[in-house]
C-alpha positions as CSV (number, residue, x, y, z in Angstrom):
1,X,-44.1,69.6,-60.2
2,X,-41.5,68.1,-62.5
3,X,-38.3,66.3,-61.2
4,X,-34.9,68.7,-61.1
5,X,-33.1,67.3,-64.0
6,X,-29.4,67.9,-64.7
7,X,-27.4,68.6,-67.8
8,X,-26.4,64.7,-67.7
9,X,-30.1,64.1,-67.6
10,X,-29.9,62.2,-63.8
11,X,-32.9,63.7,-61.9
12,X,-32.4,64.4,-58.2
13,X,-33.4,61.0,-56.7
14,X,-30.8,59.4,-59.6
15,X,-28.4,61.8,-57.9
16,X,-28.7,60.3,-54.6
17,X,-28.3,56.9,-55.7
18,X,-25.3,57.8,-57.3
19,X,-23.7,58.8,-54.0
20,X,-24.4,56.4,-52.0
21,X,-23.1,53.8,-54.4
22,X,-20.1,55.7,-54.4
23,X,-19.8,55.4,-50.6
24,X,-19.9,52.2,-50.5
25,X,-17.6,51.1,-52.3
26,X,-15.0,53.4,-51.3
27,X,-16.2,51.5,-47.5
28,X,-15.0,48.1,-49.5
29,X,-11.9,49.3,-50.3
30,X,-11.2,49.9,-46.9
31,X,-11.6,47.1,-45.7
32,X,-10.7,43.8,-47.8
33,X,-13.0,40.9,-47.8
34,X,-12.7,38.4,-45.0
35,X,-11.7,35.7,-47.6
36,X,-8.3,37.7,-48.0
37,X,-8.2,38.5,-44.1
38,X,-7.8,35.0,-43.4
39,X,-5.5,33.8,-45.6
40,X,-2.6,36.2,-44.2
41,X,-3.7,35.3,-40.6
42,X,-1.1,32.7,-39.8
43,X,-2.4,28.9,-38.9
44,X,-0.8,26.9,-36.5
45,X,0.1,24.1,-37.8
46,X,-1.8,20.9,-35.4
47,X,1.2,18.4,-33.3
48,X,1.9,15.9,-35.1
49,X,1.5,12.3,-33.5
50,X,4.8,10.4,-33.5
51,X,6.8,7.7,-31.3
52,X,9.7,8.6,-29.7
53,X,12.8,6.9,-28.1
54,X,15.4,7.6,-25.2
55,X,18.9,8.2,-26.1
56,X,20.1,5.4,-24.0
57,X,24.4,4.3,-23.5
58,X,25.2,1.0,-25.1
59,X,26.8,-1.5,-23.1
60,X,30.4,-2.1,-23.2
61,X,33.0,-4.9,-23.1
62,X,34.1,-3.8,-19.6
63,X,30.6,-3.8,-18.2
64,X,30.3,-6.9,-15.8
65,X,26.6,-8.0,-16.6
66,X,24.1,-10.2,-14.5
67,X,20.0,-9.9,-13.5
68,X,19.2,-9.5,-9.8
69,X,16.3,-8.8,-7.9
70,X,15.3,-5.2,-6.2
71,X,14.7,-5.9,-2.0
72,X,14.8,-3.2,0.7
73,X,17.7,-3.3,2.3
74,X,16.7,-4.4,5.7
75,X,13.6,-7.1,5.0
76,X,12.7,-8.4,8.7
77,X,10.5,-12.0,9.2
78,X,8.3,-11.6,11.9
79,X,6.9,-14.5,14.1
80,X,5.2,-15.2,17.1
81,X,7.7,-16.6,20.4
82,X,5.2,-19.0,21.6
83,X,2.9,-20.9,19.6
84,X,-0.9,-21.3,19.5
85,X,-4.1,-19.8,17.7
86,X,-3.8,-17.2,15.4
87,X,-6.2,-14.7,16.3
88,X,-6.3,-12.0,14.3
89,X,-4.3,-9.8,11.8
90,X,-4.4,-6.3,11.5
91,X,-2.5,-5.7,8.2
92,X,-2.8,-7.5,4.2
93,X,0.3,-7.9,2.2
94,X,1.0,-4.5,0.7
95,X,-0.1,-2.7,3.6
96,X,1.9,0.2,5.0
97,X,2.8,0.0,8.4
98,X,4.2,2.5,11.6
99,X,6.6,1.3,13.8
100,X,5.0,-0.3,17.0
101,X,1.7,-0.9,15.1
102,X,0.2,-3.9,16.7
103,X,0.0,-6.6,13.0
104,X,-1.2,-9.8,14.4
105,X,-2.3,-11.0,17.4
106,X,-2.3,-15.0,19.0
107,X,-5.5,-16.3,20.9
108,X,-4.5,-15.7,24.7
109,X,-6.7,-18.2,26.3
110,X,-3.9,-21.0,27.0
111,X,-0.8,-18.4,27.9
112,X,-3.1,-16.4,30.5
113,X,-4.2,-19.5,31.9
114,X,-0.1,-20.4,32.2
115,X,0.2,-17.0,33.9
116,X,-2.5,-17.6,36.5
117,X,-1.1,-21.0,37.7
118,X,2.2,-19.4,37.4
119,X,0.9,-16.7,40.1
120,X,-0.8,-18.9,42.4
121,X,2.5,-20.5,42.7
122,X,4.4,-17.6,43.5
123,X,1.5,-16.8,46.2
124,X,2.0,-20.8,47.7
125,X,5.6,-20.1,48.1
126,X,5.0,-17.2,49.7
127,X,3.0,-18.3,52.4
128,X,5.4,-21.5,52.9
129,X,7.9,-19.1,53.8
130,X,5.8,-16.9,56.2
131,X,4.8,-20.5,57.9
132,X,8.3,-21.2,58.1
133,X,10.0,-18.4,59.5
134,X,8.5,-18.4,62.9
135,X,8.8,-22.3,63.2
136,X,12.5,-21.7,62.8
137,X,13.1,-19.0,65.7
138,X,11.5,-21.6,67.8
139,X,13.5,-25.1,67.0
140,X,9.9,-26.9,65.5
141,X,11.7,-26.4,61.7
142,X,15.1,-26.4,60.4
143,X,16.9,-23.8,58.9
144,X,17.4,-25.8,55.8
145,X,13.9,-26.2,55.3
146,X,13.3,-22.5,55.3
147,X,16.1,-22.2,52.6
148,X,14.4,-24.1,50.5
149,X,11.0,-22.6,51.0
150,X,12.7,-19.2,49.9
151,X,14.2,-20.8,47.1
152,X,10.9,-22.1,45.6
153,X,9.4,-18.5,46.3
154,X,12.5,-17.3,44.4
155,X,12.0,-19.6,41.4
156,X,7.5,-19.2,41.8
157,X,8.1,-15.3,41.0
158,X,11.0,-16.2,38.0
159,X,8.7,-18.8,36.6
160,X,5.4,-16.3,36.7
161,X,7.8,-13.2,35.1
162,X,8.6,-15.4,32.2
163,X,5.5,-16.6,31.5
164,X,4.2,-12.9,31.7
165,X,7.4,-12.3,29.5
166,X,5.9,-14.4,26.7
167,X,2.5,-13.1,27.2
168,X,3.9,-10.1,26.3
169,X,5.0,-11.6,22.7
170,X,1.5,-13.5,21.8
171,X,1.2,-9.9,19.9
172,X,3.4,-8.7,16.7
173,X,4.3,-5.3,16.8
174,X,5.9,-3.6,13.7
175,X,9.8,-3.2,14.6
176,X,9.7,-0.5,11.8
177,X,7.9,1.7,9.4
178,X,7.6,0.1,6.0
179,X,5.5,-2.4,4.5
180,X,4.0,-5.8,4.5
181,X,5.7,-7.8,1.2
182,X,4.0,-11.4,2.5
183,X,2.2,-13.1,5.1
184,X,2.4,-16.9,5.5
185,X,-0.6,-17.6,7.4
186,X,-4.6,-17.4,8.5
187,X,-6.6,-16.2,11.0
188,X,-7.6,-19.6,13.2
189,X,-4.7,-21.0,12.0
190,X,-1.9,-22.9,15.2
191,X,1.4,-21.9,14.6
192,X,4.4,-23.1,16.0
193,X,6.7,-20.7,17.9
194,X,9.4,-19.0,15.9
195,X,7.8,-19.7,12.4
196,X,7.8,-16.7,10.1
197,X,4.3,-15.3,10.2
198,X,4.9,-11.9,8.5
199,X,7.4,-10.0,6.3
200,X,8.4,-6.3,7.0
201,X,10.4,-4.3,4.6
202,X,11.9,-1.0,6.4
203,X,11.1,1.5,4.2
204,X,14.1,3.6,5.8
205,X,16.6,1.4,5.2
206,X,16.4,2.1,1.4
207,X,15.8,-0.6,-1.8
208,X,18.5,-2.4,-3.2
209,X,19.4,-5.2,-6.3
210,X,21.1,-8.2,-4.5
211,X,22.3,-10.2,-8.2
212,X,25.1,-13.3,-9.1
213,X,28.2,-12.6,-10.2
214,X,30.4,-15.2,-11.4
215,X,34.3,-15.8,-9.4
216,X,36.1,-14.5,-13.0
217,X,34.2,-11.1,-12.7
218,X,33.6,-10.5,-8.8
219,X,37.2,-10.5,-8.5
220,X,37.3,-7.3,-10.6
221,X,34.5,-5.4,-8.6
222,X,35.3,-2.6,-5.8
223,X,33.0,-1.1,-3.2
224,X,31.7,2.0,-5.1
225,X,32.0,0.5,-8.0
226,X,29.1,2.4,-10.4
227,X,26.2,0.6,-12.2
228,X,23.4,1.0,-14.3
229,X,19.9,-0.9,-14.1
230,X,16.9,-1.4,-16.1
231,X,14.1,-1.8,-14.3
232,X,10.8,-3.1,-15.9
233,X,8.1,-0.2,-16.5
234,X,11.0,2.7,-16.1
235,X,11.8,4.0,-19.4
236,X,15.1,5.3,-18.6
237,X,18.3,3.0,-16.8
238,X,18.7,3.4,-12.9
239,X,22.4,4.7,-11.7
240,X,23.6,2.6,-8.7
241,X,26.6,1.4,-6.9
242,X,28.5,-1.4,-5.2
243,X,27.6,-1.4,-1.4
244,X,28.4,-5.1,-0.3
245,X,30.4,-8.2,-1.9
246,X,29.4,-11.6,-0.3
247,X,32.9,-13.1,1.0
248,X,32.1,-16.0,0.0
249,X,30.3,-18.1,-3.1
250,X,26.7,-19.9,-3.1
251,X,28.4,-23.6,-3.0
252,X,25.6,-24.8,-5.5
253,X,26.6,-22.2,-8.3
254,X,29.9,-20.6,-7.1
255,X,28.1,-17.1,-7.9
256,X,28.6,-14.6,-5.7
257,X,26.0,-12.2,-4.3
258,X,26.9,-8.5,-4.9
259,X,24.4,-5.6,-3.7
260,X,23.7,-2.5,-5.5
261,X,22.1,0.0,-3.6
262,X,20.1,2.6,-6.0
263,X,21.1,5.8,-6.0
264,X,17.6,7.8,-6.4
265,X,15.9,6.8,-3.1
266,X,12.2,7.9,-4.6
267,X,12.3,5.3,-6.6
268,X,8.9,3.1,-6.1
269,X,9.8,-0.1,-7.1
270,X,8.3,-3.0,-5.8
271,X,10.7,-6.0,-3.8
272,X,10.9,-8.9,-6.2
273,X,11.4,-7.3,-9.6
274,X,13.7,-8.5,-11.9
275,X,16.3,-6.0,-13.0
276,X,19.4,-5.8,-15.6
277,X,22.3,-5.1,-14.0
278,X,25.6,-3.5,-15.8
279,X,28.3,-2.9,-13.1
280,X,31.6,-0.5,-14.2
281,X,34.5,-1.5,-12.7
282,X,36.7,1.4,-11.4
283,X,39.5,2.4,-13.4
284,X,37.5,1.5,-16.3
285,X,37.0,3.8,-19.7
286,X,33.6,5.4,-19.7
287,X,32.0,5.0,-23.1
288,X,30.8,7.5,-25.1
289,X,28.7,5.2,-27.4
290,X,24.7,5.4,-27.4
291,X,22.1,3.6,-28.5
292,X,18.8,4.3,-30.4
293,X,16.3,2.3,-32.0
294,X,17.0,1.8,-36.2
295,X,13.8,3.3,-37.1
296,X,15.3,7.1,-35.7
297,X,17.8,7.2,-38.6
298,X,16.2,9.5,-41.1
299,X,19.1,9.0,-43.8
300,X,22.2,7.6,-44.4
301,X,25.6,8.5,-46.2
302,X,28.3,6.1,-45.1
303,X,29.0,6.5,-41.7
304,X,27.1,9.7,-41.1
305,X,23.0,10.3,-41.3
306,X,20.5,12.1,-39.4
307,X,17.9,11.7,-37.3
308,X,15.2,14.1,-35.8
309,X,15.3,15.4,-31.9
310,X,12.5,16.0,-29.5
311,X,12.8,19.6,-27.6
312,X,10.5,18.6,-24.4
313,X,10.0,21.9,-23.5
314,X,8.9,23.1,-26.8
315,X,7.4,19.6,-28.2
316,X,9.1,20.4,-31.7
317,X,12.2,18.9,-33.5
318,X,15.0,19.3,-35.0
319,X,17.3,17.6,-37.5
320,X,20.5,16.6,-36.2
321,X,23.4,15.1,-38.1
322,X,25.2,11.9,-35.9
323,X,27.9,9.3,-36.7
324,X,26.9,5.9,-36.8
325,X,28.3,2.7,-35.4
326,X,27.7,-0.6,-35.8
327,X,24.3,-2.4,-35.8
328,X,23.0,-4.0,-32.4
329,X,20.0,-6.3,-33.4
330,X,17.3,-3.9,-34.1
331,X,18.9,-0.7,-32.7
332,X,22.1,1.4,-34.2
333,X,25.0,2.4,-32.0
334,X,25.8,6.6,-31.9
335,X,29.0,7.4,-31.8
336,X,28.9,11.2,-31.6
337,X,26.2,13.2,-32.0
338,X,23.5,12.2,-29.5
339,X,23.9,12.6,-25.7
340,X,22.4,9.8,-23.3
341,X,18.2,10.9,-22.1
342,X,17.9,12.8,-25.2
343,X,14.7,12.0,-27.3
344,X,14.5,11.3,-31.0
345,X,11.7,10.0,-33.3
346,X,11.5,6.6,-34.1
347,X,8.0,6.6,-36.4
348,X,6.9,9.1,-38.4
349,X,9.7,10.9,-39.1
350,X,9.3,10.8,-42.6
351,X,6.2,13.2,-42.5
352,X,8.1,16.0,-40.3
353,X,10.0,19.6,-41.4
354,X,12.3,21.1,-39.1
355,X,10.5,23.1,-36.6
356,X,7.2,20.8,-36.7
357,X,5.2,20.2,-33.4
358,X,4.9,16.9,-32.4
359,X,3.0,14.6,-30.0
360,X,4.8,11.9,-28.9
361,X,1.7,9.4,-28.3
362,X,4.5,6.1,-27.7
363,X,7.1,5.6,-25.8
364,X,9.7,2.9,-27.6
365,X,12.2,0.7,-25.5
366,X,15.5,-0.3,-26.1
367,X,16.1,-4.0,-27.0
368,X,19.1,-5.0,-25.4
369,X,22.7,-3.7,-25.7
370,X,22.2,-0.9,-23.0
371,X,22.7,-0.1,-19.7
């Protein structure tokens, strides 16, 4: 049998071909190519890496400046009241420590050998006076004598209490929580009485900067007095205030020692670091001026420019227009604009749009001229 063949001359089979052709690209046309798809998909853009600065407050001409060291408040140096062998210690410098912890202990051999001479006294006396005190009643000893027996008893058992008394102290117990910031000596090692063995600083008591201040400026200073210190590894400046003013000079430099006492108690800062130390006098203008590196500034048109500003919660940034000051070695002087702790890039601005991500990847101090 022949094919079915239409007017067109398509045979059946030709027919079917047709349609199904048809189909599919009316299926095309529903759906556009992938190509297409994913270039109206939106692509987020990658963070990119930059280095950032903190906003910081310059320093001021009525800023009284000086370096100091941080300390606890209360640092306590710890020795033994007799002397001897040192024995053992139960603590290393650095170590954090309960008060009444047991921390070093002397060699008891010589002391308990004191205290067992010292007893058999007491016990002599004793029996002196028990000999005595019927030889009395019956006229074969004097009253006088028995006085005296009583009074060596007396002076046996005060003898015996005190060496018991420094038994007692042949052990260093912690007066204190806090922690060990140095010991001065070795296990085996015979130490006088009294010489500092250990140092304890009581963690309680809170850290302080003890720093030199010259006669011209301490005169100017006032308990309460606020401050601001830079501490090394801390990006931004410590707020602190005036707790104590020595009453009187260091004879050798005429500087007097003025203590800050740091206002955030979490801070972990070790005793012995160096700070920068810019105290306010009260009843002295608060400046307005900040700080930021000379790299931040974007552009420039007279005494305006621009820089760009890191959102921390968002991790983009955004062009801001600030009034300069003048120059501070490498950094530039704000005079409105920027507030102090903001962030703003100090590299790679050049290659970011409003908006952009970024990754701050380093963290740029200040050179001098905050605080």
């Amino acid at each position: 049998m022949r094919p079915f063949t239409t007017s067109k001359g398509l045979t059946l089979p030709g027919l079917n071909l047709l349609a199904l052709t048809l189909a599919a690209v009316a299926g095309l046309a529903a759906f556009p190519p992938l190509a297409a798809r994913a270039e109206t998909a939106p692509v987020e853009q990658p963070a990119r890496p930059v280095a950032a600065a903190t906003v910081e407050r310059a320093a001021d001409a009525a800023d009284i400046r000086g370096s100091g060291l941080v300390a606890y408040k209360r640092e306590v140096v710890l020795s033994f009241k007799i002397g001897g062998v040192v024995q053992a210690f139960a603590v290393d410098v650095g170590d954090q420590v309960a008060a009444g912890q047991t921390l070093a202990t002397l060699d008891t051999g010589e002391i308990d050998a004191q205290w067992r001479e010292a007893d058999a006294n007491v016990e002599k006396a004793r029996r002196d006076v028990a000999r005595l005190s019927p030889l009395v009643g019956s006229g074969f000893a004097s009253q006088a004598r028995l006085d005296d027996a009583r009074t060596a008893l007396q002076m046996a058992i005060a003898g015996r209490d005190t060496v018991a008394f420094n038994r007692g102290l042949a052990v260093i117990k912690a007066p204190a929580g806090g922690v060990i910031l140095s010991r001065d000596v070795e296990s085996g090692q015979i130490v006088p009485a009294g010489l500092g063995v250990l140092a304890l600083g009581d963690i309680e008591s809170g850290r302080v900067v003890k720093v030199g201040i010259a006669d011209r400026d301490v005169v100017k200073l006032r308990l309460g007095d606020g401050a601001s210190v830079r501490l090394p590894g801390i990006e931004a400046p410590a707020r602190a205030h005036v707790t104590r003013i020595a009453p009187k000079g260091d004879p050798r430099t005429g500087a007097f020692v003025v203590e800050l006492a740091l206002d955030d108690t979490s801070l972990q800062v070790p005793s012995g670091l160096v700070a920068d130390v810019a105290i306010r006098p009260q009843g002295a203008a608060e400046s307005k001026v900040v700080m930021i590196p000379a790299s931040a500034v974007l552009e420039g048109f007279g005494a305006e420019g621009s820089v760009f500003v890191v959102d921390r919660k968002t991790s983009t940034v955004s062009r801001r227009r600030v009034v300069f000051g003048p120059l501070a070695g490498e950094n530039v002087t704000i005079r409105s604009g920027l507030e102090p702790g903001e962030q703003v890039v100090s590299a790679g601005a050049g290659y970011l749009r409003e908006g952009d991500r970024v990754l701050v990847t380093d963290q740029v101090a200040l050179r001098g001229g905050t605080r």
